[in-house]
KOLZA-859324 format. One line per 5 residues: number of its first residue (from 0); for each residue x, y, z of C-alpha. Coordinates in nm, 3 decimals. Layout:
<recs>
NUM	X,Y,Z  ...
</recs>
This chain:
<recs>
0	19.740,9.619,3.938  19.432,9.780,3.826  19.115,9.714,3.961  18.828,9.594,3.847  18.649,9.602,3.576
5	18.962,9.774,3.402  19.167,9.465,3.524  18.929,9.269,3.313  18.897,9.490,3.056  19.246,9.478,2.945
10	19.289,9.118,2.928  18.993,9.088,2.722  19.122,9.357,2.499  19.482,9.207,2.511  19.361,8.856,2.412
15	19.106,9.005,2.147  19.377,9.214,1.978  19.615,8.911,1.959  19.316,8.688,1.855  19.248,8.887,1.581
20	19.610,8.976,1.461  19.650,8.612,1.451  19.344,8.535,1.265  19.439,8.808,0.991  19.761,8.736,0.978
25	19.680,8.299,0.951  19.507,8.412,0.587  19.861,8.579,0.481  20.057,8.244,0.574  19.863,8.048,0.310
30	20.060,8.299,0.040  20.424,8.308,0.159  20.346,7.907,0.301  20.403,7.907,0.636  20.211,7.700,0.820
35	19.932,7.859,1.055  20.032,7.730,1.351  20.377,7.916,1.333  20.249,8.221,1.274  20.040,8.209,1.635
40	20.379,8.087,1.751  20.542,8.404,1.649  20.276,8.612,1.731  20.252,8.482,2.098  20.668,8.517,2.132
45	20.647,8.909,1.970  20.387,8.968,2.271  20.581,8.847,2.529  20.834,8.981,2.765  21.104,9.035,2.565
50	20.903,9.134,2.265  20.722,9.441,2.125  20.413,9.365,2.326  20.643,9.289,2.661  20.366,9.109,2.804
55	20.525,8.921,3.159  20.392,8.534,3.161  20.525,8.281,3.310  20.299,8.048,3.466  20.386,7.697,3.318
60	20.050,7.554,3.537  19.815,7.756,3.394  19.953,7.684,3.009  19.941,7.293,3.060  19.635,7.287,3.156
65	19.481,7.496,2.936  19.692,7.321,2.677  19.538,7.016,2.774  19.199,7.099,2.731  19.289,7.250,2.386
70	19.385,6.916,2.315  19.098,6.752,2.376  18.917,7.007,2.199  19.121,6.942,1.860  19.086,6.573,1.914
75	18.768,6.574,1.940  18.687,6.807,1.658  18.907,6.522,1.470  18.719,6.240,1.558  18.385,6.398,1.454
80	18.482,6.487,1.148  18.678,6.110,1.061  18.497,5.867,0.825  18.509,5.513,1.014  18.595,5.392,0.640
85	18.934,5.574,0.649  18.981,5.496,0.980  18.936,5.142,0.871  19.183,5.137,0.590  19.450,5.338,0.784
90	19.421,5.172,1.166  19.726,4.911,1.095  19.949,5.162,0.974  19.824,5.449,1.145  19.868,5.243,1.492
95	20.215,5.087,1.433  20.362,5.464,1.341  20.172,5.581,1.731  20.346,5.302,1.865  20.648,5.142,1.774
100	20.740,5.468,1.552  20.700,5.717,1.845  20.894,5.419,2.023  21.202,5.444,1.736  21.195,5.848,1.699
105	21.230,5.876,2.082  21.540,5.671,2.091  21.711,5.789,1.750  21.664,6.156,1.891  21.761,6.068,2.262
110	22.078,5.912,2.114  22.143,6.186,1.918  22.069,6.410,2.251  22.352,6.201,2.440  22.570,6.240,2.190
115	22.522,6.624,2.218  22.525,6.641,2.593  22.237,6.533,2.748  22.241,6.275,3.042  22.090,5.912,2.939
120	21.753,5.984,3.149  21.758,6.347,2.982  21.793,6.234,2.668  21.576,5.997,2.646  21.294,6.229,2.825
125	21.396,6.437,2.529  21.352,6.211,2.293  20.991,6.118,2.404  20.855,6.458,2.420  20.923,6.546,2.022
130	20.833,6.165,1.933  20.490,6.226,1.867  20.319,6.399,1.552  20.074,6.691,1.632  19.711,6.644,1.552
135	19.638,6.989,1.525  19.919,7.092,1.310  19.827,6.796,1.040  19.473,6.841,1.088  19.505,7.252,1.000
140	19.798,7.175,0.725  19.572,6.868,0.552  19.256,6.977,0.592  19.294,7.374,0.565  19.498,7.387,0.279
145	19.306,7.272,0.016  19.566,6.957,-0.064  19.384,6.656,-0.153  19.584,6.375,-0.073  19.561,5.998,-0.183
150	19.289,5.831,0.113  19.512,5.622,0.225  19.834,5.823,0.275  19.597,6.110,0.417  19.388,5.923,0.656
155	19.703,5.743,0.778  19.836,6.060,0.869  19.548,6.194,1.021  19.477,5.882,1.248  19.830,5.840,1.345
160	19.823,6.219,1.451  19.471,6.140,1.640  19.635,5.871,1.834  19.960,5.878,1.875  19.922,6.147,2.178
165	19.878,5.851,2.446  20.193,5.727,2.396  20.425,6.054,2.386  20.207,6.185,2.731  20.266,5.807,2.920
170	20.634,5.818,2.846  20.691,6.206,2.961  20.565,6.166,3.240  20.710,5.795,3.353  21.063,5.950,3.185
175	21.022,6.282,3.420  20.950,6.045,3.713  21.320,5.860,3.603  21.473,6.191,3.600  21.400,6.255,3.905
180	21.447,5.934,4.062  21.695,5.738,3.863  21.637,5.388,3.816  21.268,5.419,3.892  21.097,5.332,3.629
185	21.189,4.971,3.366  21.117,4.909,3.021  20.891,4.626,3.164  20.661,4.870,3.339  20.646,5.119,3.066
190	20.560,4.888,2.838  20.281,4.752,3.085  20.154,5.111,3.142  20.163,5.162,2.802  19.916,4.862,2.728
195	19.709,4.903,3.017  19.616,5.305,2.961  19.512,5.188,2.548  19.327,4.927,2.647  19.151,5.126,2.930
200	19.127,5.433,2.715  18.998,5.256,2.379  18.720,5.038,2.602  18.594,5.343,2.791  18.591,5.614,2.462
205	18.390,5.323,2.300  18.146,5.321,2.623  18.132,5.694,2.619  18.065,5.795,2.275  17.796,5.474,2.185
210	17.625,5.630,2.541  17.640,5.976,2.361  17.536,5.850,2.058  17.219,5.702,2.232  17.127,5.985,2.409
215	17.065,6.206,2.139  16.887,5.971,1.957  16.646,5.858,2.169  16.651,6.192,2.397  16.534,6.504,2.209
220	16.693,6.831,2.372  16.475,7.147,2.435  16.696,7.378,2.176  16.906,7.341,1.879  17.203,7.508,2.067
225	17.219,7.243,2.367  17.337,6.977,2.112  17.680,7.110,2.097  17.708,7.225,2.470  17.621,6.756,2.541
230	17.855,6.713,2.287  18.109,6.935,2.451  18.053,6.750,2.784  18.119,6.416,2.612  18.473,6.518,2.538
235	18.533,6.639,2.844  18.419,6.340,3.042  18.603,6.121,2.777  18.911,6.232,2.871  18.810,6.273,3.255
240	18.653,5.944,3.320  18.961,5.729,3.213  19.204,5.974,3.298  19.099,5.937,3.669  19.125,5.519,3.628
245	19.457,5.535,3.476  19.369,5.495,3.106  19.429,5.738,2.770  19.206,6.020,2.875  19.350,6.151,2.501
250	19.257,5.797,2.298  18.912,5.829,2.477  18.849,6.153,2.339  18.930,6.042,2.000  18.718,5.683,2.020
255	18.431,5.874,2.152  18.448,6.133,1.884  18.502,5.881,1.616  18.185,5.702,1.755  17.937,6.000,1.781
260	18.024,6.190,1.442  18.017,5.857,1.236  17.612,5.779,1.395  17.315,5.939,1.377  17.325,6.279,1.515
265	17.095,6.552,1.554  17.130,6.917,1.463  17.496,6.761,1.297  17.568,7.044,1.101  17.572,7.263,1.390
270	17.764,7.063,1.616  18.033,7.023,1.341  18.046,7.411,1.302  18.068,7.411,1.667  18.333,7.219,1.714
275	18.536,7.337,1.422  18.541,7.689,1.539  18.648,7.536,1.932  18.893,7.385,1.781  19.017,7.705,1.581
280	19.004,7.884,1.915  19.185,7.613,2.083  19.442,7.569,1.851  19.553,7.930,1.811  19.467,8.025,2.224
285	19.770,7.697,2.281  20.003,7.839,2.063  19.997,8.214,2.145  20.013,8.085,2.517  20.311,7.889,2.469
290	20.469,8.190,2.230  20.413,8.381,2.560  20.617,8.138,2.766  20.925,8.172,2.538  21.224,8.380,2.568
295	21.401,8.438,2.234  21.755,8.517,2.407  21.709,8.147,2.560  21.727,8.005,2.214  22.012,8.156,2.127
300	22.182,7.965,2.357  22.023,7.606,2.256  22.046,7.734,1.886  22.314,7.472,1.741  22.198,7.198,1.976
305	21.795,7.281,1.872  21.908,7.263,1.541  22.115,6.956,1.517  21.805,6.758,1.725  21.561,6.945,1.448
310	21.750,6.781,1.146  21.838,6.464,1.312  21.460,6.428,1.401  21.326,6.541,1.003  21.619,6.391,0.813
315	21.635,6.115,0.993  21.465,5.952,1.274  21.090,6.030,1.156  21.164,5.842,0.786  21.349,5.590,0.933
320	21.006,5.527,1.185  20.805,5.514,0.874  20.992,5.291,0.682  21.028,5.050,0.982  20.629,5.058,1.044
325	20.480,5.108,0.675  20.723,4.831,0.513  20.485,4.533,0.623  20.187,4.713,0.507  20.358,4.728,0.142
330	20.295,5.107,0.151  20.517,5.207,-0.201  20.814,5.360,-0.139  20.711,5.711,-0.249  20.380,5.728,0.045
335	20.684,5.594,0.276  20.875,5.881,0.237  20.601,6.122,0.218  20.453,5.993,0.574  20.817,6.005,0.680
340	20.843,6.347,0.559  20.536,6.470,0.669  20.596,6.413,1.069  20.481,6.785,1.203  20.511,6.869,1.535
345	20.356,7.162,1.714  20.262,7.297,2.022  20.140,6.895,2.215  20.594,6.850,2.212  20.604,7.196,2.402
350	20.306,7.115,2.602  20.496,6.787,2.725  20.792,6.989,2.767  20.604,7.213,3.072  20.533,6.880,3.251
355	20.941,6.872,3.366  20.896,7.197,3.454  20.625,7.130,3.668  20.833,6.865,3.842  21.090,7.059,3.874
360	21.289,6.806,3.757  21.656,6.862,3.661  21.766,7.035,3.376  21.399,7.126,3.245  21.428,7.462,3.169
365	21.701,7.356,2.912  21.502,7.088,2.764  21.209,7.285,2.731  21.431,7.588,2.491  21.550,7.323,2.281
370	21.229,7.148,2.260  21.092,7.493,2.128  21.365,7.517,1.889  21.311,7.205,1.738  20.906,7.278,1.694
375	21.000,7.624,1.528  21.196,7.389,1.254  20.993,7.152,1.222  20.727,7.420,1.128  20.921,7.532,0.896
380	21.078,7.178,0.688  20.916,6.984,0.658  20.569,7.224,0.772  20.619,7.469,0.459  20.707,7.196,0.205
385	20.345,7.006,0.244  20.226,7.120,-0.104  20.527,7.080,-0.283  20.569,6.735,-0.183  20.265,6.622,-0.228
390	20.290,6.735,-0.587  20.660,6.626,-0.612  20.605,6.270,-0.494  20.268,6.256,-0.710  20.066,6.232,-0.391
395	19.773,6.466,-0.493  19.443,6.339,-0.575  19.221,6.549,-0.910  18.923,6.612,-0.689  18.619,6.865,-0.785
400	18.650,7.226,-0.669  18.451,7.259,-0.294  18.064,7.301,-0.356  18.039,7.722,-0.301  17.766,7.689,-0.085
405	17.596,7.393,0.136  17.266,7.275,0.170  17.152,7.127,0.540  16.856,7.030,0.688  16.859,7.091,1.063
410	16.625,6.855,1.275  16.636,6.734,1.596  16.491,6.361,1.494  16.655,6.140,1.235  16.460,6.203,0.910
415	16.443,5.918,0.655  16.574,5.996,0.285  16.937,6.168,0.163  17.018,6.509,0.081  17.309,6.491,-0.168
420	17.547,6.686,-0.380  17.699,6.591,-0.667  17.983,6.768,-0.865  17.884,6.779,-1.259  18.188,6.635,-1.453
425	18.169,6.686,-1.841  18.244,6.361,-1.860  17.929,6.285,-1.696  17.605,6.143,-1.931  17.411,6.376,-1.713
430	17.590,6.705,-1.838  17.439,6.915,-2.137  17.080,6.725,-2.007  16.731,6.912,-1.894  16.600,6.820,-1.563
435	16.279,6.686,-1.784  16.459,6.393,-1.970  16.628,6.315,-1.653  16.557,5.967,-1.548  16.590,6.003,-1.126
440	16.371,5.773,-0.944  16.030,5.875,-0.908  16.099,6.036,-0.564  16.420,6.196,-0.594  16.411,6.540,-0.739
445	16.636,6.786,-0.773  16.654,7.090,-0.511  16.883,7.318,-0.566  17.189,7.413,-0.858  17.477,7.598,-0.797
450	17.620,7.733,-1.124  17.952,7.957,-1.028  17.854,8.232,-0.779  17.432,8.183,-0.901  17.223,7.994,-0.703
455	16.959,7.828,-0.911  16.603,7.726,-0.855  16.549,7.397,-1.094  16.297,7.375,-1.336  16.183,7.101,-1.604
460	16.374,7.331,-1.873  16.705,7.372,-1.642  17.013,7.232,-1.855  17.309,7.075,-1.624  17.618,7.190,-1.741
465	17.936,7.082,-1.634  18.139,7.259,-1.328  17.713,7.256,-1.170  17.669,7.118,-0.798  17.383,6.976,-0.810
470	17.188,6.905,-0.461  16.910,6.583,-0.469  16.650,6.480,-0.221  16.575,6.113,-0.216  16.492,5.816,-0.080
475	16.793,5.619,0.094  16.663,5.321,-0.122  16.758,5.513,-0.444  17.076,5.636,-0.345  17.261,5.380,-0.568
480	17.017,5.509,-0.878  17.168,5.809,-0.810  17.486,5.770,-0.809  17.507,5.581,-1.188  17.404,5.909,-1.273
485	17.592,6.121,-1.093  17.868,5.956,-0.972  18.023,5.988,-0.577  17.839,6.274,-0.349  18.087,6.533,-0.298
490	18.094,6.498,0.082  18.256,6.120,0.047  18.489,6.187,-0.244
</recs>
């Protein structure tokens, strides 16, 4: 080994070349429609061992724990950026698919897995690990790729994806401890378990993010930059704190964040960005990391078994979940098989699949290939067929192109009045009118236009026109006024 700082020097060079390959080559994916996280996938697996980069890793510790805290990072980001109204129109659905349908997809794949091979308690540990969707591969594939979905299809995907974690993490690990001690663990106690770590897990993210959420209000920070380093301690003491008292350290996370984003929050736009970018750096530091841990002559061997489990798991065992769970919600048949379709997996399965490993438990290494195997094609179908079948099925919502450029105010005290944009339809009275015969309330004005790629500066003779974003400061009293004029802001359409 090298020593230091040259040691150093080439890790941070190794990890900044692979950062940025993968960054340059996520932009390419969006043309040829593969999804993002695949292409970190690939990356990491073409820099390991046996690939081009040959780079030896091998410590299955070290990548579960850093793939837990990339988790939390991506939930969190979630959370903050999840309207409570969608949450409220997609919790009943959204919590019967993290429940009973990670329940039904773990034991129509484990079956599947005996019938293959597997031993009951390996099939069934099998079965749990790739029963869960993966919050950041729908969170990057719905909210990165400029599909607008119908609310309530998208926000049940999004808050089954945000929750559902809990469940596949407290059934690896009872399921490992089965494996290696048959007959150890009942149905009885997982189910207890089960109840006890949502219960803890939902009561203490609540605590945790109305604490946060108090703090910063009522406690103004010394510098617009320590906002997001509290808000980064939140989420890591909501996952902590319960964690360490047997609840969802993952559900936590998610409460918490769902708590603090949807309140009053200082310096807001920054902590978003913040947290966006973490989660970026998260998502695509989990994924070459695991890409690392692969060998590709492994799945060769698991390649028929990986892909049987793949297609019994898309094809079947994910819509049957969602038909099963979004039936008594009278969900129409076409959002049922879009939600069923639209089950992604990524790198939380493979991140279960290291906890075996840890264990040591028998047959790990195996399950952990095929697990792999199964993430790679799930990437791929349903992963690369978002955008047609959201078009197909008639799933896609006519929304406004994205506002160019946004206007925030920064302030570390809650200031009273909106700042609002508004899209300018031509079907809108407002369009082909001069600021002057504008009727806004008498103190609302107008702030800003944005008019293509020309930022405008409004004046008494400035015409709206449609395809303008127009940007309003008002009172919170006129923000109905507003809106008969205008229509929805942009940032709640």
């Amino acid at each position: 080994m090298p020593s230091e700082p040259i040691a150093t020097a080439i890790l941070l060079v190794t990890f900044g070349f692979l950062l940025a390959t993968s960054i340059v080559f996520a932009r390419a994916s969006q043309r040829i429609s593969v999804p993002v996280p695949l292409i970190f996938l690939c990356i990491g697996m073409l820099a390991g061992s046996e690939g081009i980069g040959g780079i030896p890793f091998e410590n299955y510790e070290f990548s579960y724990r850093l793939g837990i805290v990339a988790l939390v990072l991506i939930l969190f980001d979630g959370g903050l950026n999840t309207p409570i109204g969608a949450v409220r129109r997609a919790i009943g659905p959204a919590a019967a698919l993290a429940t009973v349908g990670v329940a039904i997809t773990a034991v129509i794949v484990g079956g599947t897995a005996r019938l293959l091979g597997f031993s009951w308690p390996e099939a069934i540990l099998f079965g749990a690990i790739v029963s869960s969707t993966d919050a950041a591969a729908v969170f990057s594939v719905l909210r990165g790729s400029g599909i607008h979905l119908k609310r309530r299809v998208g926000a049940t995907l999004e808050v089954e994806s945000g929750i559902n974690d809990p469940m596949a993490f407290l059934l690896t690990i009872l399921l490992t401890r089965n494996l290696l001690e048959p007959g150890s663990v009942s149905p009885g106690q997982i189910a207890l378990s089960i109840g006890v770590e949502i219960v803890i897990g939902t009561a203490l993210g609540a605590a945790i993010g109305f604490g946060a959420r108090r703090v910063l209000t009522r406690l103004p920070l010394a510098a617009g930059g320590l906002y997001p380093a509290f808000s980064l301690a939140v989420a890591f003491l909501a996952y902590g704190i319960p964690t360490l008292v047997h609840g969802s350290g993952f559900l936590a996370v998610y409460v918490s964040a769902l708590i603090l984003g949807n309140g009053q929050l200082p310096y807001r736009t920054g902590v978003l960005r913040v947290h966006d970018s973490l989660a970026w750096l998260s998502q695509i530091t989990m994924f070459l990391l695991l890409g690392l841990l692969v060998f590709p002559s492994s799945l060769l061997d698991t390649g028929w078994t990986g892909l049987a489990l793949a297609a019994v798991l898309a094809f079947v065992a994910r819509p049957v979940a969602a038909a099963i769970c979004l039936v008594p919600f009278r969900f129409p048949p076409r959002e049922i098989a879009y939600t069923g379709w639209i089950g992604l997996r990524g790198a939380v399965p493979i991140v279960l699949a290291t906890y075996p490993v840890l264990s040591r438990a028998p047959g790990a290494d195996w399950i952990f290939s095929v697990v792999f195997f199964v993430v790679v094609f799930n990437s791929i179908i349903p992963g690369a067929t978002v955008a047609w079948a959201t078009r197909k099925l008639g799933l896609e919502l006519r929304e406004p192109p994205a506002p160019p450029a946004v206007l925030t105010i920064e302030s570390r005290q809650h200031l009273e009045g909106d700042l609002l944009s508004f899209y300018v339809d031509e079907g809108l009275a407002v369009a082909g009118v001069s600021l002057a015969d504008l009727t806004l309330p008498e103190d609302a004005s107008v702030a800003m236009i944005i008019r293509g790629k020309t930022m405008l500066a409004p004046t008494g003779h400035t015409v709206l026109t449609a395809g303008d974003h127009v940007y309003i400061v008002s009172r919170s009293d006129d923000r109905g006024l507003i809106q008969l004029l205008f229509g929805v802001p942009e940032e709640e359409g």
